[in-house]
ZAMARDO-485896 format. One record per residue: x, y, z of N, C-alpha, C, O in turn; residue number from 1; residue in one letter. Coordinates in Angstrom, 3 decimals, always signed. Layout:
N
> n_px	n_py	n_pz	ca_px	ca_py	ca_pz	c_px	c_py	c_pz	o_px	o_py	o_pz	n	res
> X	Y	Z	X	Y	Z	X	Y	Z	X	Y	Z	NUM	A
...
REM end
This chain:
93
> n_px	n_py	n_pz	ca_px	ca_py	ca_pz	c_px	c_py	c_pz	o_px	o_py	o_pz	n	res
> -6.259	+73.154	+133.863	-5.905	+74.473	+134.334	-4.989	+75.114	+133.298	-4.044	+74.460	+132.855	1	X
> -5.214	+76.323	+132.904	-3.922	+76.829	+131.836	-3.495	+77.773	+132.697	-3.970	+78.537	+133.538	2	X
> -2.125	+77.397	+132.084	-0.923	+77.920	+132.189	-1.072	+79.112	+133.445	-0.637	+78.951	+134.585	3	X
> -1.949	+80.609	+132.841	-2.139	+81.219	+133.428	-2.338	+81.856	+134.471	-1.952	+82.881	+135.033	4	X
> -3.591	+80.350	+134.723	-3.836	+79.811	+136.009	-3.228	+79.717	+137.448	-3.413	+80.063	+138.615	5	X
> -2.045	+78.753	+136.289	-1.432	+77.813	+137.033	+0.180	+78.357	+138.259	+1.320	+78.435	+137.800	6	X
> -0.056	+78.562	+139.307	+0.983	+78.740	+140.265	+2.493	+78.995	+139.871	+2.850	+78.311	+138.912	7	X
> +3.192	+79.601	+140.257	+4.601	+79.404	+139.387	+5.071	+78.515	+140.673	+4.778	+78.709	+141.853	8	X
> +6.036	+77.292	+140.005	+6.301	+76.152	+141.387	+7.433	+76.792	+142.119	+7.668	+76.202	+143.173	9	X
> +8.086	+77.657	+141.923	+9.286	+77.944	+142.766	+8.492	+79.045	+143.884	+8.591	+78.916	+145.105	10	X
> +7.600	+80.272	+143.125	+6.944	+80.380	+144.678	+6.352	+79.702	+145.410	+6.634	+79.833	+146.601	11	X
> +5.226	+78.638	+145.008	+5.063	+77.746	+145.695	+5.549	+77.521	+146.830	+5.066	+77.751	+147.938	12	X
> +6.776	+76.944	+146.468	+7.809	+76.116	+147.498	+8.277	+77.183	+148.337	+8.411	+76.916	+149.532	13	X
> +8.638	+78.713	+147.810	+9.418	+79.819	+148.810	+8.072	+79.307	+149.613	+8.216	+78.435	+150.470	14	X
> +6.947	+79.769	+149.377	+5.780	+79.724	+150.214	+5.947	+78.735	+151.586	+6.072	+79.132	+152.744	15	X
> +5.913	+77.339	+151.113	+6.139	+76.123	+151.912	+7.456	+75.933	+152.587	+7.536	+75.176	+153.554	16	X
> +8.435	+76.542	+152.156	+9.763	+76.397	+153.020	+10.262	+77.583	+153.729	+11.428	+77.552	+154.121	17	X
> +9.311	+78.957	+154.019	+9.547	+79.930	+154.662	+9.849	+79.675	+155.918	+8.948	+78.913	+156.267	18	X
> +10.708	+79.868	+157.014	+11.146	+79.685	+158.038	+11.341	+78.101	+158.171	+10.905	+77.502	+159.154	19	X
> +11.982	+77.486	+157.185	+12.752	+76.665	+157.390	+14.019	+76.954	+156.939	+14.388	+78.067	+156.564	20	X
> +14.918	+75.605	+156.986	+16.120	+75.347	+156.664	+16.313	+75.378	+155.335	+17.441	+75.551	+154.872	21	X
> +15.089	+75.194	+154.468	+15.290	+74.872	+153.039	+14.527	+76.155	+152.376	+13.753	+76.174	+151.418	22	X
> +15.065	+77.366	+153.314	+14.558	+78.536	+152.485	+15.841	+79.151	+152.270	+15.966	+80.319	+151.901	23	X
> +17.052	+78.147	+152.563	+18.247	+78.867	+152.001	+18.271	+78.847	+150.418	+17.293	+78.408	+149.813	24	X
> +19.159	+79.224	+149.882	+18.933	+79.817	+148.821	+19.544	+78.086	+147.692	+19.097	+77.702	+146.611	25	X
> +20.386	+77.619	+148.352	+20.989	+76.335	+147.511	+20.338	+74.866	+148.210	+20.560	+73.757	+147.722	26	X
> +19.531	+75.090	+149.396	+18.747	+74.156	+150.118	+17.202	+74.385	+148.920	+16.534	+73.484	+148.414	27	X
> +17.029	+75.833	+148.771	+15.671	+75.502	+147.860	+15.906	+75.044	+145.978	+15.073	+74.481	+145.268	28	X
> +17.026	+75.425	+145.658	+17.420	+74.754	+144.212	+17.397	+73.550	+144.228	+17.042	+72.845	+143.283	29	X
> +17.930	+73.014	+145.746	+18.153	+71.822	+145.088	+16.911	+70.902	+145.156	+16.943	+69.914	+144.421	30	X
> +15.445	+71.151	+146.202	+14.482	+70.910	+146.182	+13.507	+70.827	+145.460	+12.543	+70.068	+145.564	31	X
> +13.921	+72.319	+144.006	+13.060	+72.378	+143.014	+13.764	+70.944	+142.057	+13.039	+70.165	+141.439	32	X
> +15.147	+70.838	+142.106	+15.493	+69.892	+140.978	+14.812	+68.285	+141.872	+14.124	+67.565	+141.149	33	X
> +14.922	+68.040	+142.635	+14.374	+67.068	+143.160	+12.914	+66.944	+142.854	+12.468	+65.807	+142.697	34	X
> +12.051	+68.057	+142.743	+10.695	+68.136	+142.311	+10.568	+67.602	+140.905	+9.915	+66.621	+140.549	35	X
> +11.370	+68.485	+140.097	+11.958	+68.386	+138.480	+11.757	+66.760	+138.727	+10.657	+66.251	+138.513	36	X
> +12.774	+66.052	+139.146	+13.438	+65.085	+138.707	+11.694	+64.174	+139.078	+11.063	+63.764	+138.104	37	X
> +11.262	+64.018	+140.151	+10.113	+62.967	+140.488	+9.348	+63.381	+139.712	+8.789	+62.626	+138.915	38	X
> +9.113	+64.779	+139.749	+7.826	+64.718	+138.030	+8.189	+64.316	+136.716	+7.274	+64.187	+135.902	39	X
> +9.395	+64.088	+136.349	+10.102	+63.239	+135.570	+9.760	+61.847	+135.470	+9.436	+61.218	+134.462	40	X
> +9.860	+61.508	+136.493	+9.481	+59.724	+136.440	+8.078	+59.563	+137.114	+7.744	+58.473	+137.579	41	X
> +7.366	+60.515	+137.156	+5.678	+60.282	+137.476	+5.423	+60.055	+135.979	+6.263	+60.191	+135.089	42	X
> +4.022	+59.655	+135.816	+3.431	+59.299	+134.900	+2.457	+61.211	+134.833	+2.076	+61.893	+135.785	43	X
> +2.363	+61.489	+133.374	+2.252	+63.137	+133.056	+0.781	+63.083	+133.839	+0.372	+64.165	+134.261	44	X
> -0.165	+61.732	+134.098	-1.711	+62.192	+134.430	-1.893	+62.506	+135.818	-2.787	+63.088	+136.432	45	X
> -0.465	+61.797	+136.258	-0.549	+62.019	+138.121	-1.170	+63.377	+138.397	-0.822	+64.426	+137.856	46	X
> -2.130	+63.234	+139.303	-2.752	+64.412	+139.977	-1.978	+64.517	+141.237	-1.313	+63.568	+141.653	47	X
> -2.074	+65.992	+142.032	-1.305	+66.696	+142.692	-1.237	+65.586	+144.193	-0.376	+65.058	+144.898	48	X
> -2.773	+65.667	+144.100	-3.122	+64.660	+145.939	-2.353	+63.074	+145.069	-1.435	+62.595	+145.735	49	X
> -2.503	+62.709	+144.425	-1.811	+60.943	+144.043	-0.092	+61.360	+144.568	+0.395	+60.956	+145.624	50	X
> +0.476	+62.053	+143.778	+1.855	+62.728	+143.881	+2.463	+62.494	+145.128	+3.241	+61.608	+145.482	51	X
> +1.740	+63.893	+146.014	+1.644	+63.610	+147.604	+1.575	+62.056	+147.967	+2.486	+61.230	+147.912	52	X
> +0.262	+61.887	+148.349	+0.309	+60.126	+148.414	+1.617	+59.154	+148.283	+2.101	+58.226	+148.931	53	X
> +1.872	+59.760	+147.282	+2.955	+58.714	+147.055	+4.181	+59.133	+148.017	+4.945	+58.474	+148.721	54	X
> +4.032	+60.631	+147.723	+5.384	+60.331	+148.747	+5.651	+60.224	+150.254	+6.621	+60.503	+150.959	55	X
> +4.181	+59.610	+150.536	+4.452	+59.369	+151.902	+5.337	+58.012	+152.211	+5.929	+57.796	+153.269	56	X
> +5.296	+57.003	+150.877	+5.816	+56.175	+151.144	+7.231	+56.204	+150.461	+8.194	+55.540	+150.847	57	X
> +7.222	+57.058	+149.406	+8.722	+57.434	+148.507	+9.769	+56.829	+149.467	+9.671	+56.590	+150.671	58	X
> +10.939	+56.620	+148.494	+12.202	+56.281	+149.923	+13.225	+56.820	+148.613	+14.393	+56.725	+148.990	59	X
> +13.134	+57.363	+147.171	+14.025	+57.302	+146.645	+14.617	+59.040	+146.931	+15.763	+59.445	+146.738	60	X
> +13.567	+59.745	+147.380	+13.967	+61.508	+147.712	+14.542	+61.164	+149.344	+13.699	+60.818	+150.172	61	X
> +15.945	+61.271	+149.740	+16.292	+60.908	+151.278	+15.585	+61.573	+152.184	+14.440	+61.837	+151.817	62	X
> +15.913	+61.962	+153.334	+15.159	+62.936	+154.500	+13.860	+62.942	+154.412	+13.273	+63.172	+153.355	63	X
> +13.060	+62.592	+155.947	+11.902	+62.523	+155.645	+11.506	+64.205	+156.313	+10.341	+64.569	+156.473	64	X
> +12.424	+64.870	+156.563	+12.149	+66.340	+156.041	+11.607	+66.825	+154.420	+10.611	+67.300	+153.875	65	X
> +12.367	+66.565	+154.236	+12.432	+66.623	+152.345	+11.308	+66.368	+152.036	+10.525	+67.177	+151.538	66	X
> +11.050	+65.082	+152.315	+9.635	+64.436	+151.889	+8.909	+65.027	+152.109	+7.949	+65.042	+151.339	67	X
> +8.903	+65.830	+153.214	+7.538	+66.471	+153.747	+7.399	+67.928	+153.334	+6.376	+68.610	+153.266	68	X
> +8.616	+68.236	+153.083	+8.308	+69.575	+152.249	+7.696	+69.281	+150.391	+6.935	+70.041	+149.792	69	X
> +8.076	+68.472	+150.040	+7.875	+68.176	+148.523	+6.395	+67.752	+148.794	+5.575	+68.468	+148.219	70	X
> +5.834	+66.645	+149.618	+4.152	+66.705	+149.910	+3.798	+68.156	+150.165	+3.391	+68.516	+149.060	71	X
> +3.740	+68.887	+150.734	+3.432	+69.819	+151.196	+2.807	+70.682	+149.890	+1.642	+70.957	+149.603	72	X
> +4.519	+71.093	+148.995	+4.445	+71.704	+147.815	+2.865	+70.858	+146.705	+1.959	+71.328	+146.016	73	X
> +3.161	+69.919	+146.972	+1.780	+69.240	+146.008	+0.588	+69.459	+146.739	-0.431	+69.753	+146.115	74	X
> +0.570	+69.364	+147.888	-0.782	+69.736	+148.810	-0.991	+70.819	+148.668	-1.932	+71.216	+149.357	75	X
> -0.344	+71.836	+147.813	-0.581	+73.462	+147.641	-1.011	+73.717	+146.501	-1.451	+74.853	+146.326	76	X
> -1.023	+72.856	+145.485	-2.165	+72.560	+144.388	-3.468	+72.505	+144.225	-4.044	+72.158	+145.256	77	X
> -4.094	+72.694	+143.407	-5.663	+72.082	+143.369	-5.222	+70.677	+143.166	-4.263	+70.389	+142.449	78	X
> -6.249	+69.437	+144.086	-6.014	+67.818	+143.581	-5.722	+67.596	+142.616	-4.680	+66.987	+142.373	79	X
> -6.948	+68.224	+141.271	-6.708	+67.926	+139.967	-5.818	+68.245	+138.991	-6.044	+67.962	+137.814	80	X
> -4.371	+69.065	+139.514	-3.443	+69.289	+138.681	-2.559	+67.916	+138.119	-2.458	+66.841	+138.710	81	X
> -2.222	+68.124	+137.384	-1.759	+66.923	+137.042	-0.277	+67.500	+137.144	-0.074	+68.709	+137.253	82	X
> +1.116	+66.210	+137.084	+2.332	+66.186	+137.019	+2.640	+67.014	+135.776	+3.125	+68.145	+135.808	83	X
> +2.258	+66.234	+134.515	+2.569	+67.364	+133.387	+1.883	+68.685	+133.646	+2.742	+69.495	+133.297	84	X
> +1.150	+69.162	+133.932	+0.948	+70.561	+134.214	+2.310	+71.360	+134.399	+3.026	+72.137	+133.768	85	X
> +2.242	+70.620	+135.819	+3.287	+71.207	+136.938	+5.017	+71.010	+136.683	+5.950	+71.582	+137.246	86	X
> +5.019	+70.126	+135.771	+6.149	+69.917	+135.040	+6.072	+70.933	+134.215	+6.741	+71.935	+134.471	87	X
> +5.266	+70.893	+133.087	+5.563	+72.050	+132.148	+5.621	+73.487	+132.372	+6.138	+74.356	+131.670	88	X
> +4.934	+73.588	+133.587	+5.253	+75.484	+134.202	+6.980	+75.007	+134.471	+7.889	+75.542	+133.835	89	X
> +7.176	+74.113	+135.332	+8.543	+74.388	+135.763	+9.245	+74.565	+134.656	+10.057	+75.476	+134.824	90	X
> +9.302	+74.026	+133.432	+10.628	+74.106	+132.278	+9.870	+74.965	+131.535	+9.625	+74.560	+130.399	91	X
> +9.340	+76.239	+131.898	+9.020	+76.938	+130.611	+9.817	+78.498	+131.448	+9.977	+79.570	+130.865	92	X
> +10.250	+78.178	+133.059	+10.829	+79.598	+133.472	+12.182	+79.325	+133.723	+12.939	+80.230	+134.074	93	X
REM end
């Protein structure tokens, strides 16, 4: 997918955390750095649905609120995005 394409991840997430708790304004920063940080230690080929997957069982992101908003955000992908994709939109805004 290029760039172009590709979703910007912070709407994304406004998208997925609208009428929650984590559409406050320092509840959603700190969700994107938590995103940041696990696409960090994914491997760059992880696709969007593997990502998810995984974090059904994750235990290192706390709250299984959390968890379920960060699946969510990857379930709002096409499957085939990969981590580096979605990593590299995030550090290029």
């Amino acid at each position: 997918m290029s760039s172009l394409e590709m979703p910007v991840p912070s709407d994304v997430l406004t998208e997925v955390v609208d009428s929650t708790i984590f559409a406050q304004p320092e509840r959603h920063r700190a969700l994107l750095r938590d995103i940041r940080d696990f696409l960090r230690s994914s491997p760059t080929d992880a696709t969007a649905s593997h990502l998810a997957f995984v974090l059904t069982h994750e235990t290192h992101i706390a709250g299984d609120e959390r968890r379920q908003v960060i699946r969510e955000f990857f379930e709002s992908y096409p499957e085939d995005t990969t981590a580096g994709e979605i990593l590299a939109q995030m550090e290029t805004l």
